[in-house]
N, CA, C and O of each residue as an XYZ file, in Angstrom:
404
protein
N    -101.364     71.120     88.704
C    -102.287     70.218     88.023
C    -102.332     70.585     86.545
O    -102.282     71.764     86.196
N    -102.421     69.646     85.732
C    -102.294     70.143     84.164
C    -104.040     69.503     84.057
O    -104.727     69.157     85.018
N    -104.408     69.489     82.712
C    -105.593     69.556     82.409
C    -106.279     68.148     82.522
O    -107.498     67.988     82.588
N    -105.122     66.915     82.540
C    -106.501     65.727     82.504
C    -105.926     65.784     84.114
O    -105.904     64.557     84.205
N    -105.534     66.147     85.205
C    -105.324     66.410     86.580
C    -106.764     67.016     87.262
O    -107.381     66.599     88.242
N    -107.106     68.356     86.210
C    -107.981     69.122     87.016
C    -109.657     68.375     86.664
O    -110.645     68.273     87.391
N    -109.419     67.961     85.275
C    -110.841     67.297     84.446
C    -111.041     65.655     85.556
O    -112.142     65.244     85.923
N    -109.784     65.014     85.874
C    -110.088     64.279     86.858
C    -110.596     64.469     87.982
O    -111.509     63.742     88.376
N    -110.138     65.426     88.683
C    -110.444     66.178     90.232
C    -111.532     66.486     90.095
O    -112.049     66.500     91.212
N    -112.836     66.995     88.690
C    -113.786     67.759     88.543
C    -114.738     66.723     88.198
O    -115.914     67.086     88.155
N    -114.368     64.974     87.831
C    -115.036     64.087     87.213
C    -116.046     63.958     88.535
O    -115.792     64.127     89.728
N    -117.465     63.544     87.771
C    -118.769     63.512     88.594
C    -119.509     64.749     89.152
O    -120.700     64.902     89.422
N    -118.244     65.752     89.265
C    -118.938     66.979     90.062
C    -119.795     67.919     89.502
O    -119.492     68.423     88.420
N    -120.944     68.269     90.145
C    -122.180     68.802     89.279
C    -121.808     70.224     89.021
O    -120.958     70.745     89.743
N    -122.278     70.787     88.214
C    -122.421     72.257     88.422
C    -123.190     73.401     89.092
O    -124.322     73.678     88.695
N    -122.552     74.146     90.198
C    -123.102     74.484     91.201
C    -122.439     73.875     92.567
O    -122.856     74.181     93.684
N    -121.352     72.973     92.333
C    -120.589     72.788     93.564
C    -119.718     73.525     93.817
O    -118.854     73.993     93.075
N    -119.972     73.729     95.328
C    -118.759     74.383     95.839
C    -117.506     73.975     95.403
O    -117.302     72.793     95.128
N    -116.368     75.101     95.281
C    -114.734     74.851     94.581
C    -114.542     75.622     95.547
O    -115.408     76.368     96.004
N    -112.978     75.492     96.109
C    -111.771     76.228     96.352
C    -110.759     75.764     95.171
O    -110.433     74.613     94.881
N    -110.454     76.685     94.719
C    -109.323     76.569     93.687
C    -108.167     77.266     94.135
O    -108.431     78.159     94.940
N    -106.567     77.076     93.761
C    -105.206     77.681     94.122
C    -105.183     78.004     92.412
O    -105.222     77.127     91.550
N    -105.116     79.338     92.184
C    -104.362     79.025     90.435
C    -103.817     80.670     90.785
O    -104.150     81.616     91.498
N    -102.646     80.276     89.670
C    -101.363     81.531     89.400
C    -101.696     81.796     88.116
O    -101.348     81.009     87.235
N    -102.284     82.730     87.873
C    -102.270     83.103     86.593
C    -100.606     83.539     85.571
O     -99.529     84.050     85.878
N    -101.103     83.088     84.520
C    -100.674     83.011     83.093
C     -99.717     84.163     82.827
O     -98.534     83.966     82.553
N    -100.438     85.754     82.945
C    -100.012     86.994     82.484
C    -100.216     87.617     83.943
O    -100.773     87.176     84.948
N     -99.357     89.157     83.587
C    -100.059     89.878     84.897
C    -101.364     90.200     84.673
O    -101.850     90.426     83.565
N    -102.059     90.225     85.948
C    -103.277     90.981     86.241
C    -103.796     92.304     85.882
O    -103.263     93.231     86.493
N    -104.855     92.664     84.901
C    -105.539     94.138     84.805
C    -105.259     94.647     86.249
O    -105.028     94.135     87.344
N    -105.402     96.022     85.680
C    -105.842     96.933     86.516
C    -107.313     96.429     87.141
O    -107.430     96.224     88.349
N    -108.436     96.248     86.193
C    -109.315     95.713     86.856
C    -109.812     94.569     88.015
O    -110.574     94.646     88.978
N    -108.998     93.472     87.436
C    -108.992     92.396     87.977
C    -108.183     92.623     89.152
O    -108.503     91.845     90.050
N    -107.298     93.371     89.450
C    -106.784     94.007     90.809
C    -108.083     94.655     91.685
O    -108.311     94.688     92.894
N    -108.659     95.042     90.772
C    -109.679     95.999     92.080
C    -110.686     94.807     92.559
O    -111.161     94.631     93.681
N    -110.845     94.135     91.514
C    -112.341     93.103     92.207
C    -111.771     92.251     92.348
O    -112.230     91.248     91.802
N    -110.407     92.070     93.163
C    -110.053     91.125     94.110
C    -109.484     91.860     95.305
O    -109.068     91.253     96.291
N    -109.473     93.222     95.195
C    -109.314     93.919     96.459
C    -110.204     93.262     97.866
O    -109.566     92.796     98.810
N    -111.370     93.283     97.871
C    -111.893     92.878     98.708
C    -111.759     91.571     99.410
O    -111.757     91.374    100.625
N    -111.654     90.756     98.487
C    -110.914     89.747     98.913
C    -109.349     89.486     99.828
O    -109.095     88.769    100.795
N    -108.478     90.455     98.988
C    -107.115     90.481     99.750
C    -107.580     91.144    100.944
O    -106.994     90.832    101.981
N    -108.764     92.223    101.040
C    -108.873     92.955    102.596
C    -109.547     91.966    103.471
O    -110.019     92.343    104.544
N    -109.627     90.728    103.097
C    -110.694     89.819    103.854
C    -109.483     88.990    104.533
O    -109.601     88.437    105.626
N    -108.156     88.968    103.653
C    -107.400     88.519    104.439
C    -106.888     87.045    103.643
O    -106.093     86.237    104.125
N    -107.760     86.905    101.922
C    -107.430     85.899    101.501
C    -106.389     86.079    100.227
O    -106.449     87.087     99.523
N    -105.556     85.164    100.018
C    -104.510     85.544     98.931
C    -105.325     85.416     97.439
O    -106.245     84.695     97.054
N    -104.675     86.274     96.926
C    -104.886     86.667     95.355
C    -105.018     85.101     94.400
O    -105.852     84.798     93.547
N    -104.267     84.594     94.747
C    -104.371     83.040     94.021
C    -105.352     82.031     94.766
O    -105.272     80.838     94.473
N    -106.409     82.523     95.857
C    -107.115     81.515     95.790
C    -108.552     82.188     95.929
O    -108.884     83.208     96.533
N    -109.314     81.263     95.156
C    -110.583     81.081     94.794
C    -111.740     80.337     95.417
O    -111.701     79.106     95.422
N    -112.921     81.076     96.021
C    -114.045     80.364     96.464
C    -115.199     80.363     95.765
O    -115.755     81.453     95.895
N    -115.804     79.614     95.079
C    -117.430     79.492     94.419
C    -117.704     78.624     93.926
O    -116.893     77.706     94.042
N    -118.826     78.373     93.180
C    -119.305     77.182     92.260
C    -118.761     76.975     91.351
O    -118.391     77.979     90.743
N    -118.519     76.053     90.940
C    -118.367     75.522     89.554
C    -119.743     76.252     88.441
O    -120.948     76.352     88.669
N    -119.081     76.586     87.452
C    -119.897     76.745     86.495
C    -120.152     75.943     85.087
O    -121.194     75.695     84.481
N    -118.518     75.580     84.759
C    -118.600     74.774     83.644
C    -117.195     73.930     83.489
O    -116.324     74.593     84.051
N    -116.742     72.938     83.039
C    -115.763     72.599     81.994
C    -115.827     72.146     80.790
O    -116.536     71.247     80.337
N    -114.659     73.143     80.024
C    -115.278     72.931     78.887
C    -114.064     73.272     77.740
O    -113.141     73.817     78.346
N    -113.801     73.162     76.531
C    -112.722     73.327     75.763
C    -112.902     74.344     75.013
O    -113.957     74.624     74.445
N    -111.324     75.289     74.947
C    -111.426     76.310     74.250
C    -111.423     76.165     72.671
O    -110.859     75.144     72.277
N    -111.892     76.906     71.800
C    -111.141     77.145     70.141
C    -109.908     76.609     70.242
O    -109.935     75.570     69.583
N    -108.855     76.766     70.712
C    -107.831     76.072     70.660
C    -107.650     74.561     71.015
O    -106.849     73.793     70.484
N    -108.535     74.276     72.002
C    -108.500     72.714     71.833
C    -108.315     72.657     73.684
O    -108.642     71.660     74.329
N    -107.533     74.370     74.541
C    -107.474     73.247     75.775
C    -109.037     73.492     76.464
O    -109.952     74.213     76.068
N    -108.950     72.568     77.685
C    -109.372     72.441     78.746
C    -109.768     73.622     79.548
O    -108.797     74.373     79.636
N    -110.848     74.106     80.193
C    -110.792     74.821     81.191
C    -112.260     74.461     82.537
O    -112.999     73.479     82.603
N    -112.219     75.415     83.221
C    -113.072     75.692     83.842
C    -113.464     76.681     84.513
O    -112.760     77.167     85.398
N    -114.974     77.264     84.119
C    -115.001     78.762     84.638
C    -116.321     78.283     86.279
O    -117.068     77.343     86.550
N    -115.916     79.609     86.937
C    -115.993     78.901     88.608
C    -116.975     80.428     88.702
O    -116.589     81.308     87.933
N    -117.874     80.679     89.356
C    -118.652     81.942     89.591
C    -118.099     82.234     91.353
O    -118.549     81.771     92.402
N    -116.902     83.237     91.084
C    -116.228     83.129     92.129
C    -117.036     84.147     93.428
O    -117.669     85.136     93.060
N    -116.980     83.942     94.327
C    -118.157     84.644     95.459
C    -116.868     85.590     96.024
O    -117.294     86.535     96.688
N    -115.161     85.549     95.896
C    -114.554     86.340     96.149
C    -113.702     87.271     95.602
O    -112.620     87.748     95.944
N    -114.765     87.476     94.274
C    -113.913     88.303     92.851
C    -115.380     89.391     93.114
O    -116.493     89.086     93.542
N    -114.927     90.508     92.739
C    -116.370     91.734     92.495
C    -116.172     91.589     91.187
O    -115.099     91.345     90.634
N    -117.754     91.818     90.444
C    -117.468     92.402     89.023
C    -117.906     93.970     88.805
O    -119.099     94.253     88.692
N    -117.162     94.700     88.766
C    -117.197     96.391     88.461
C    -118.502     96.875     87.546
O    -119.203     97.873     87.707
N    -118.625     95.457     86.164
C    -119.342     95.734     85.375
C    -120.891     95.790     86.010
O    -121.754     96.636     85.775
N    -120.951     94.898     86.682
C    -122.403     94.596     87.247
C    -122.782     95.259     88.973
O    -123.791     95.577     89.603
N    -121.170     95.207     89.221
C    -121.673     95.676     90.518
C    -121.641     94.739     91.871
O    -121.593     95.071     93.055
N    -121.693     93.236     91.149
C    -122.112     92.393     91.967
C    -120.915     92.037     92.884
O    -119.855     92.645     92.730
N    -121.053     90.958     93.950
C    -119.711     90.771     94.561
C    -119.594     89.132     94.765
O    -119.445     88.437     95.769
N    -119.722     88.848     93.437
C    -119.324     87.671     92.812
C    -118.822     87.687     91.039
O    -119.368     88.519     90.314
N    -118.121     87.046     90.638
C    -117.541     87.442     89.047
C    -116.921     85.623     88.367
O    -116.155     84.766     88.810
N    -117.483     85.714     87.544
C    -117.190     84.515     86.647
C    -115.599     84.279     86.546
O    -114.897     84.830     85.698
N    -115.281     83.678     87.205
C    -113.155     83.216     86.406
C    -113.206     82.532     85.622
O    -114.171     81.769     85.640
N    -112.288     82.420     84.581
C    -111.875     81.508     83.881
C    -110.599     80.371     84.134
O    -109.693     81.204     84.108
N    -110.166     79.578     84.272
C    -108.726     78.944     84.307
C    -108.336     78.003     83.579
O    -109.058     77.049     83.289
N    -107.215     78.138     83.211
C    -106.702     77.603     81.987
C    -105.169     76.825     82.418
O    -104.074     77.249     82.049
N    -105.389     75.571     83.298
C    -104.059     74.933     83.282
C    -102.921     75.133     82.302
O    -101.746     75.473     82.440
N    -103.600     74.838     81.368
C    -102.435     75.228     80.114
C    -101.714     77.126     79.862
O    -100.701     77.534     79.293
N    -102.449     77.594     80.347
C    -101.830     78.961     80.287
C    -100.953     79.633     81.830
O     -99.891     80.252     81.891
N    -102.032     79.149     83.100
C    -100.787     79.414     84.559
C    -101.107     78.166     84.763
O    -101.423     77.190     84.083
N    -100.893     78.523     86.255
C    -100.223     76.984     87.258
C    -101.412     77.436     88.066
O    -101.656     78.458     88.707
N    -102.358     75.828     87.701
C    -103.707     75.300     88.682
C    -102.792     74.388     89.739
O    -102.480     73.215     89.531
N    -102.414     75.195     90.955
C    -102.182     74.683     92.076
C    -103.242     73.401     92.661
O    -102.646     72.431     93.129
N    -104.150     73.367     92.660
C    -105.117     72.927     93.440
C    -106.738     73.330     93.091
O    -107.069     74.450     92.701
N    -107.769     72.093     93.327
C    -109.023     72.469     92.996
C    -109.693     71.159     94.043
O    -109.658     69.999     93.634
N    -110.230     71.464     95.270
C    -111.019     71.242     95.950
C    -112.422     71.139     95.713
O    -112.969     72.159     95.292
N    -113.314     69.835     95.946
C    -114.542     70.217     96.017
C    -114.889     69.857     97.624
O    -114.695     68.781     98.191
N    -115.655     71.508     98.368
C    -115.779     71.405     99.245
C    -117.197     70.636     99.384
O    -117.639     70.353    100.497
């Protein structure tokens, strides 16, 4: 999906809806971002897909498209919690897919 793909798929949808998202990120993965998706891969779900709310879409300084999702299967280390804000950026990897469940 490129960006007026995913901004279509996302048209009407409130914030706070459930998403499953498929996305391949851009660069490799931190070290970090490996660990607070550990739990997730031990749950048995792949690294490229995503469960939580929608949080926003919205355009970067540069001009693209994104949408950040408050994912319920990312930990954040910083907080502790076992949910963590993503970002995704069609224009930088490959947005496989974005479901609203």
């Amino acid at each position: 999906m490129d960006e007026q793909a995913m901004v279509a798929a996302l048209a009407g949808v409130p914030e706070g809806a459930d998403l499953f998202v498929s996305y391949v990120a851009g660069r490799a993965p931190t070290d970090r971002a490996v660990r607070e998706a550990a739990r997730s891969e031990r749950e048995g779900i792949a690294r490229r897909h995503f469960l939580g709310k929608l949080h926003r879409v919205w355009r970067t300084q540069k001009g693209e498209v994104v949408m950040t999702v408050l994912a319920e299967n990312r930990d954040d280390e910083r907080t502790g919690a076992q949910e963590a804000y993503r970002t995704f950026n069609p224009s930088l990897g490959t947005l496989l897919g974005v479901t609203v469940l």
